[in-house]
N, C-alpha and C positions, 0 to 999 in steps of 0.2 A: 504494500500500500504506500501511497506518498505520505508524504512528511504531513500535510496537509488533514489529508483521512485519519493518519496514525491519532496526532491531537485533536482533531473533533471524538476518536474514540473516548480519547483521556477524560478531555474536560466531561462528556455525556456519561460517564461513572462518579463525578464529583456530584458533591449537595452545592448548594449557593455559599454554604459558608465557608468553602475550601477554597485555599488560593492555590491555584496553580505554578510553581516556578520551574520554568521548561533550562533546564540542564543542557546548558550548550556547550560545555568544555570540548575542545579539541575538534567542535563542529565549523567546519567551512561558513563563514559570511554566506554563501549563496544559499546554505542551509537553512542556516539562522534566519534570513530572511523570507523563507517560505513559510515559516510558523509566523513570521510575524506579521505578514499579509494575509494569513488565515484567521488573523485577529489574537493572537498570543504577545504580550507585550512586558510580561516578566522573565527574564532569567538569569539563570543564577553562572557564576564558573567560577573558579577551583585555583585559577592561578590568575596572580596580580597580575602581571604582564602582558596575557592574553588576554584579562577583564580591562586593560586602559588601551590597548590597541582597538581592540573592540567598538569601544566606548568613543572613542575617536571617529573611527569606522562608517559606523552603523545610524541608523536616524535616532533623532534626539531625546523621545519622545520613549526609547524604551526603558523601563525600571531593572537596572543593574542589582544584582542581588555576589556580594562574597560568601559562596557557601562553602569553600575549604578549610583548613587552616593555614590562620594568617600569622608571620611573622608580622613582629613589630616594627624592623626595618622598613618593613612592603607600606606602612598604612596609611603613610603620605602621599604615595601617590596614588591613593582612590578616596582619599580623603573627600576630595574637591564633588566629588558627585555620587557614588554609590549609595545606593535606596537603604539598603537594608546587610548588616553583616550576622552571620548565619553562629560560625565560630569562635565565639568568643569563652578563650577557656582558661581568663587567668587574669590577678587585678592586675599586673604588669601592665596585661595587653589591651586594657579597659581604659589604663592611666593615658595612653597614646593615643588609642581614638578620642579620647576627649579634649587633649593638647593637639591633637591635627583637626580635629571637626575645628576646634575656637582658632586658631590660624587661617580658616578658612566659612569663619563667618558661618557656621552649621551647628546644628543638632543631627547627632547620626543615630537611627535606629537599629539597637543591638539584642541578638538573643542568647541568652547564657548557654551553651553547652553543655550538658548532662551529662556524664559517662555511664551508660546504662547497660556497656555490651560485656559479655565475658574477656573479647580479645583487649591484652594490654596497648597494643599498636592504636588504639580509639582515644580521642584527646577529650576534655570536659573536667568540668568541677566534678566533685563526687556530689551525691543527693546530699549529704549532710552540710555541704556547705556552699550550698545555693540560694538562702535565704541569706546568711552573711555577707554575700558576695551581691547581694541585691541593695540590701540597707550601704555598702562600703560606694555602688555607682551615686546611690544619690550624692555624694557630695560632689560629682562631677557633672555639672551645668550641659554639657556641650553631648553628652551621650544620653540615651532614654531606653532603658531597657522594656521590651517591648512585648517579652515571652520568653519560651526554652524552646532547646531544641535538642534530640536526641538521635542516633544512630542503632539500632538493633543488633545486635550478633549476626554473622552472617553466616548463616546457617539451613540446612533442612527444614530443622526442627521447629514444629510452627507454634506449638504450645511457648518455646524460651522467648520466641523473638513476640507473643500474645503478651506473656506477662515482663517483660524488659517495655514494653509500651504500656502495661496498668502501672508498670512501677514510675514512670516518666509522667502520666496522668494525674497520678494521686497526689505529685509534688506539685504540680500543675494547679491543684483545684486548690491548694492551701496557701500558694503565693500571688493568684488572680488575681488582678484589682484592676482599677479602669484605663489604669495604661499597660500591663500585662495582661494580652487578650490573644498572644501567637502562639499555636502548640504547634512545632515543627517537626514533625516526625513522619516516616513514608517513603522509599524512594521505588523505583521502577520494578524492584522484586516484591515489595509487602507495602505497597501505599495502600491497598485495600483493606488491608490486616488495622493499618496504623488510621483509616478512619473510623474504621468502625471502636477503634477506640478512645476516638475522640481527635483524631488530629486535626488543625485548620489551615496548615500546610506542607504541600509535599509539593519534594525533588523528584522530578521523573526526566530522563533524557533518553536511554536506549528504548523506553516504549514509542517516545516520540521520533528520534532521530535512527533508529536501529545502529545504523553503522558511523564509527570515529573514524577519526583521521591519526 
């Protein structure tokens, strides 16, 4: 199917209250642009580099999402425009986007990172210390943390990666408030898994794009 069909699939299995962020890492511009004349206008990618080339690139009008992990080095130069940054998993790296958002006249929208998978190779705060690490943002003006976000085990097993998303849920429903409203959990193998457990956004790219580069 084209690229096109692939994403009418996606979004026609979302509720209204899922955001979609179409995973464009390593996808060609001519790609990227066929989702995005399909009406697709968020996506997320994985490396600074190719998220400011990009960003350069492409029409203006699309919402850039960092959904990797970001060194601290990197977060100046996506400072100046990126929507929303996905990975955020340390006050180190909280301290920097809040000193490059205010050099650059912003508030940037951040979601904490969970570590909720068995593999140690998976980056985030631990559950116990995501409420600390939410009260330590506010005294940083220039950042607004916006939700969590978590990665599943990646695995067969569909019971671990069911209750690795109630466990990311339940931390969820205890930190809520009116500016924490983003559950980010989902991506191209169990987005389905991850809404029925409440998610309100997911990473999908090889359902939509099938093939990288």
């Amino acid at each position: 199917m084209s690229i096109a069909n692939n994403l009418n699939v996606v979004l026609s299995s979302l509720t209204k209250e899922v955001t979609l962020v179409a995973v464009s890492k390593t996808i060609l511009n001519s790609s990227l642009l066929e989702a995005y004349h399909a009406g697709q206008k968020v996506f997320g990618e994985n490396k600074v580099q190719e998220l400011v080339q990009k960003a350069k690139d492409l029409p203006k009008d699309i919402i850039w999402h960092m959904i990797g992990h970001l060194q601290t080095n990197k977060v100046k130069l996506i400072a100046p425009f990126v929507s929303l940054i996905h990975g955020v998993d340390s006050i180190k790296l909280l301290k920097e986007i809040n000193k490059r958002a205010e050099q650059n006249n912003r508030v940037i929208d951040c979601l904490l990172q969970v570590h909720i998978a068995t593999e140690k190779t998976k980056f985030g705060f631990d559950i116990t210390e995501v409420e600390q690490a939410i009260t330590i943002a506010k005294e940083f003006p220039n950042i607004k943390i916006v939700g969590l976000m978590g990665m599943a085990t990646f695995t067969d097993n569909k019971q671990q990666v069911i209750q690795e998303f109630n466990s990311l849920k339940i931390l969820f429903e205890t930190v809520k408030n009116k500016d924490i409203t983003i559950l980010s959990m989902g991506m191209s193998a169990d987005y389905q898994l991850a809404i029925d457990k409440g998610s309100t956004m997911v990473r999908v790219g090889s359902a939509i794009f099938e093939h990288r580069n």
